[in-house]
C-alpha positions in Angstrom: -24.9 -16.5 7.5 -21.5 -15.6 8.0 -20.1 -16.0 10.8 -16.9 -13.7 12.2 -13.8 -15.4 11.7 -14.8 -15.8 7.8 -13.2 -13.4 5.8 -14.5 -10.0 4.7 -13.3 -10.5 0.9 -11.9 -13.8 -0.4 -10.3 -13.7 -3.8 -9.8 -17.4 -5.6 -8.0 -18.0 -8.6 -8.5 -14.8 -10.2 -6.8 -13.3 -13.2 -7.5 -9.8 -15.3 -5.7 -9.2 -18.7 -5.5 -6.3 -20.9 -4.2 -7.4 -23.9 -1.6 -9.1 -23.9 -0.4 -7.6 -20.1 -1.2 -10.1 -17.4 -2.1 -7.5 -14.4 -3.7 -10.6 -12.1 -2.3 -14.0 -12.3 -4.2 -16.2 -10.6 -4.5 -14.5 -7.9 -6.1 -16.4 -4.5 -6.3 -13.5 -1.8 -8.4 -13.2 1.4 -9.0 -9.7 3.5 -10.0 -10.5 7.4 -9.4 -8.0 10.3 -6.8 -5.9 11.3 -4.8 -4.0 8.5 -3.4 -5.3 5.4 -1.0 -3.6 3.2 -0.6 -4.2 -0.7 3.0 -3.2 -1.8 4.3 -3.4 -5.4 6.0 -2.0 -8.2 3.8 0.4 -10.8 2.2 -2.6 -13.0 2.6 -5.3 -10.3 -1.7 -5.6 -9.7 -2.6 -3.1 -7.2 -4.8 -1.3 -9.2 -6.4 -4.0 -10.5 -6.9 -6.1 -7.5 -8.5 -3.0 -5.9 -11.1 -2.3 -9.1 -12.1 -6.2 -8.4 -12.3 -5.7 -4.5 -14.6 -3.3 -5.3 -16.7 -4.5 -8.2 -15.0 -1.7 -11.0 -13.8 -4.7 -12.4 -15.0 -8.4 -13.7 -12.0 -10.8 -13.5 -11.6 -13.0 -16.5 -11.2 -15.7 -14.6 -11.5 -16.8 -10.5 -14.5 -15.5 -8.4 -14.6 -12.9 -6.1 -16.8 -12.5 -2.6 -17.3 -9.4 -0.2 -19.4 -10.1 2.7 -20.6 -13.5 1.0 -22.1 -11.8 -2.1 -20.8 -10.3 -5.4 -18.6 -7.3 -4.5 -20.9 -4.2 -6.9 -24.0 -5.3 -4.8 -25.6 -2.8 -2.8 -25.6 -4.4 1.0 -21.7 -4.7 0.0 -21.8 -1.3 -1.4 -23.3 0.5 2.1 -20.7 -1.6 4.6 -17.5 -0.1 3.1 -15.7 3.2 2.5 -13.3 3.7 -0.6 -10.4 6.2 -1.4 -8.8 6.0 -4.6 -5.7 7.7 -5.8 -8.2 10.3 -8.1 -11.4 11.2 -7.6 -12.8 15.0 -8.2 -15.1 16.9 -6.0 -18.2 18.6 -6.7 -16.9 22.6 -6.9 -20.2 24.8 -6.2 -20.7 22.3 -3.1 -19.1 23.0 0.6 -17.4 20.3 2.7 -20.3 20.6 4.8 -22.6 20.0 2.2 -20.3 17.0 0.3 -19.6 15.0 3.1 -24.2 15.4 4.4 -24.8 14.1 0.6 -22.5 11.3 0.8 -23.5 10.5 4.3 -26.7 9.9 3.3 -25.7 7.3 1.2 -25.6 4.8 3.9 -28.0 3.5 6.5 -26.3 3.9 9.2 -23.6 6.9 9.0 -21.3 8.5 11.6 -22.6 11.8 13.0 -21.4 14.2 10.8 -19.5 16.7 13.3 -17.5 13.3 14.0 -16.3 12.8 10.5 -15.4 16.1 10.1 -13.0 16.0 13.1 -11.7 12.5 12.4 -10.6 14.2 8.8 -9.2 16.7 10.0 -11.5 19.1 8.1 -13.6 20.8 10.6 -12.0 24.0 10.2 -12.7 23.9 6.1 -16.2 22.6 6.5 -17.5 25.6 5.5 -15.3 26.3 2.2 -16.0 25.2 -1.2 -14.1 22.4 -2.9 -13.4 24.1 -5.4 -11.6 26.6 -2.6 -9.8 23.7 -1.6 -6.0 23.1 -1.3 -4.5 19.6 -2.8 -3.8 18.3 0.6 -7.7 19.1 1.9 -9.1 18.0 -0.9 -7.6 14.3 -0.1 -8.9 14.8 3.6 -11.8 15.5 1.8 -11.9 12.6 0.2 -10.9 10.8 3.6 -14.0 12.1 5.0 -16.1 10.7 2.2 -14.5 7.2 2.6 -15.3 6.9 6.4 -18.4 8.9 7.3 -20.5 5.7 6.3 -19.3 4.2 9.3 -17.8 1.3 7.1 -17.1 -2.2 8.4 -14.4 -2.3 5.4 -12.1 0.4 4.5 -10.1 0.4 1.6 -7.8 3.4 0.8 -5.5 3.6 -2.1 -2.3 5.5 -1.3 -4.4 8.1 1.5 -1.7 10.4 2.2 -0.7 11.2 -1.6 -0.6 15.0 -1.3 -0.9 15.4 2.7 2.6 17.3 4.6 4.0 15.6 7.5 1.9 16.7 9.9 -1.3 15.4 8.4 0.0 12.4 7.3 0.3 11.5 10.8 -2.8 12.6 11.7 -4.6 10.4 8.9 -2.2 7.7 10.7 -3.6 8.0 13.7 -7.2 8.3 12.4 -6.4 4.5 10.7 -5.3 3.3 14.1 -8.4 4.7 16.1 -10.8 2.5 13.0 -8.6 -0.1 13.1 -9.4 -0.6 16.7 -13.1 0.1 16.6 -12.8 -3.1 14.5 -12.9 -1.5 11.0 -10.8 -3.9 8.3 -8.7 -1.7 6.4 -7.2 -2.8 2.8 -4.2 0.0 2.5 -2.0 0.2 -0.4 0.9 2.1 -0.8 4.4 2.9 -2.0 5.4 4.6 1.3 7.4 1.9 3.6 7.3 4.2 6.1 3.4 4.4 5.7 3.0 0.4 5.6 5.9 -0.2 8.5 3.9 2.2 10.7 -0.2 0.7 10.1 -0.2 -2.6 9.2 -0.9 -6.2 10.7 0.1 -7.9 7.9 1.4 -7.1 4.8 1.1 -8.1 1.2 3.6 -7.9 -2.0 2.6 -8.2 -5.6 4.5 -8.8 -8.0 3.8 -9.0 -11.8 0.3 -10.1 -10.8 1.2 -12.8 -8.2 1.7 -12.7 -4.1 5.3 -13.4 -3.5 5.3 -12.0 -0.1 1.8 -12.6 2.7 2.7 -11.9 6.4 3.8 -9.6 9.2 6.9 -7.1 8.7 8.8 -9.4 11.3 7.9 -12.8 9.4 9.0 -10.9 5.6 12.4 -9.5 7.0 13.0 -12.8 8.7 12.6 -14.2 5.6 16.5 -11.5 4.3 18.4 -12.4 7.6 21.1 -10.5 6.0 22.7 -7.4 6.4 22.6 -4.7 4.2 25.6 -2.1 2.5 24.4 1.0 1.4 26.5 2.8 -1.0 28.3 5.2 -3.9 30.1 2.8 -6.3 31.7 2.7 -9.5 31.2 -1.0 -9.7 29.2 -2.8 -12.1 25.8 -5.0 -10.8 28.2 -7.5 -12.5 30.8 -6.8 -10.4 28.7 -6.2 -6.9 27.0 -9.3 -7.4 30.2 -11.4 -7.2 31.7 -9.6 -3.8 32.1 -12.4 -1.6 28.5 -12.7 0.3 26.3 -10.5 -1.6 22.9 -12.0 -2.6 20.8 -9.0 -3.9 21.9 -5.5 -5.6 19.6 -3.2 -6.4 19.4 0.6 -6.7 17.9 2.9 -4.3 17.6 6.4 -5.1 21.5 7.4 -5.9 22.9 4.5 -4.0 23.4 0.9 -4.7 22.3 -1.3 -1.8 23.9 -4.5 -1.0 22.4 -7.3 0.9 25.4 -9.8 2.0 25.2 -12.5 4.4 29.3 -11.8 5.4 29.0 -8.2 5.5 32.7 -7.7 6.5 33.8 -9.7 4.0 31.9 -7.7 1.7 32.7 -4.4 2.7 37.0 -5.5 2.6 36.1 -6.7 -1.2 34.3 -3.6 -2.1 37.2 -1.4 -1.0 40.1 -3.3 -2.4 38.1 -3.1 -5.6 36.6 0.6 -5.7 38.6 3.0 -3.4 36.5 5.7 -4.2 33.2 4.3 -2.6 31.5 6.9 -0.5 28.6 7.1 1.7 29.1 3.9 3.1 26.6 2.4 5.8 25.7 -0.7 7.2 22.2 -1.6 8.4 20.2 -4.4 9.5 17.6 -5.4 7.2 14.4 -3.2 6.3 11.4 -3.3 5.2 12.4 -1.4 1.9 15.3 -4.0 1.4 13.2 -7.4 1.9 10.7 -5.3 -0.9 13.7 -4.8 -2.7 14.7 -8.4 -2.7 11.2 -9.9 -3.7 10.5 -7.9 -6.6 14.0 -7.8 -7.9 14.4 -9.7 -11.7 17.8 -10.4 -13.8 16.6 -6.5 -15.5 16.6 -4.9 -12.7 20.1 -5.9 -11.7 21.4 -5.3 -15.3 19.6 -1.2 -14.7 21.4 -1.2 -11.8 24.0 1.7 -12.2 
């Protein structure tokens, strides 16, 4: 019997190949309450460790439990909800009539009005999916993943395809199942997303955890400041300003983390005049990502 502070899912020693890619190296992982986040790079394991989570996958090597049995069994199968990134919907069938079917699926399902409100889909309930726009087809999909009334969530970038204003909404749907005492296993490439849900978070990286804690314990771990930036400079040529311990690219500026940051932003000057959108921050979430999945290519792409 289990008993409550066992985990939900425990992962030891488990590794998944395809050809000669390593996805999951040895991978030991456990899933308890609260929220957990799984960040990473495309290719890092995400995917992967969620197909073994659930069972879509065999591992080549390691074991994997969910609720003390093998994770495609049925009694595992009826106490959690899943979202993946793609899944279609029946056209000819109405929300209404989706969301009943799947429903019935488990023995002990929310009422269905409820689920319908908590997705934010009441007012489409009626409509076909096939009448659907992209955004309520993924609160569809929501609604599909949590009207089991599952003890185990796990959703797979949720608010792909959702505005602002339902994003938060989703958010604050997590947060009310989070405190019923629903486990959640979230991943996403969204820091905002993973800054503003989760207990504890996760980073993969090329198949391994390099990074297993809460957001203050991760950042603690970059007590540096950080120079955001236009340069002409090299990565070369960043990486040997006076301080600097990490360069990588964000978006169409370079970002700097330095542990003397005036020092840093003197030598940058004196050696590129024209620098422009120059700002100083403390460190991020994005930044300590950044920092733990950065290799020797990524600096040399740096441009």
């Amino acid at each position: 019997m289990r008993t409550s502070h066992e985990p939900l899912v425990s992962m030891h020693g488990c590794s998944k190949r395809y050809g000669t890619v390593t996805a999951l190296d040895g991978l030991d992982f456990e899933l308890g309450a609260g929220l957990t986040a799984v960040l990473g790079r495309n290719g890092a394991g995400k995917s992967t460790l969620v197909g073994l989570m659930l069972g879509l996958l065999r591992p080549d090597a390691g074991e994997i439990r969910a609720f003390g049995r093998a994770p495609h069994a049925l009694e595992v199968r009826q106490q959690r909800g899943v979202m993946l990134q793609t899944a279609g919907l029946p056209r000819p069938l109405t929300v209404r009539e989706l969301v009943q079917l799947f429903s019935g699926y488990y023995p002990a399902p929310r009422p269905l009005e409820e689920t319908l409100q908590r997705a934010g889909i009441a007012d489409v309930a009626n409509r076909r999916c096939s009448d659907l726009s992209g955004g309520q087809k993924r609160r569809v999909q929501f609604a599909l993943a949590i009207c089991g009334g599952p003890r185990l969530l796990v959703l797979d970038e949720p608010t792909v395809a959702l505005d602002l204003e339902a994003r938060h909404e989703v958010w604050k749907t997590i947060r009310d199942l989070v405190a019923e005492g629903t486990t959640v296993l979230l991943t996403t490439h969204h820091m905002e997303e993973a800054e503003a849900l989760a207990d504890r978070i996760v980073v993969l990286d090329r198949g391994r955890i390099v990074a297993d804690g809460t957001q203050e314990a991760i950042k603690a771990r970059f007590a540096t400041r950080t120079i955001r930036c236009r340069t002409q400079l090299t990565p070369v040529q960043l990486g040997a300003l006076p301080g600097v311990r990490n360069v990588a690219q964000a978006g169409m500026h370079v970002v700097l983390q330095t542990d003397a940051v005036e020092q840093t932003m003197r030598a940058l000057l004196d050696r590129d005049t024209t620098a422009t959108d120059l700002s100083i921050v403390d460190t991020e979430l994005e930044d300590a990502f950044l920092a733990l999945t950065r290799s020797n290519q990524d600096l040399q792409e740096v441009a």
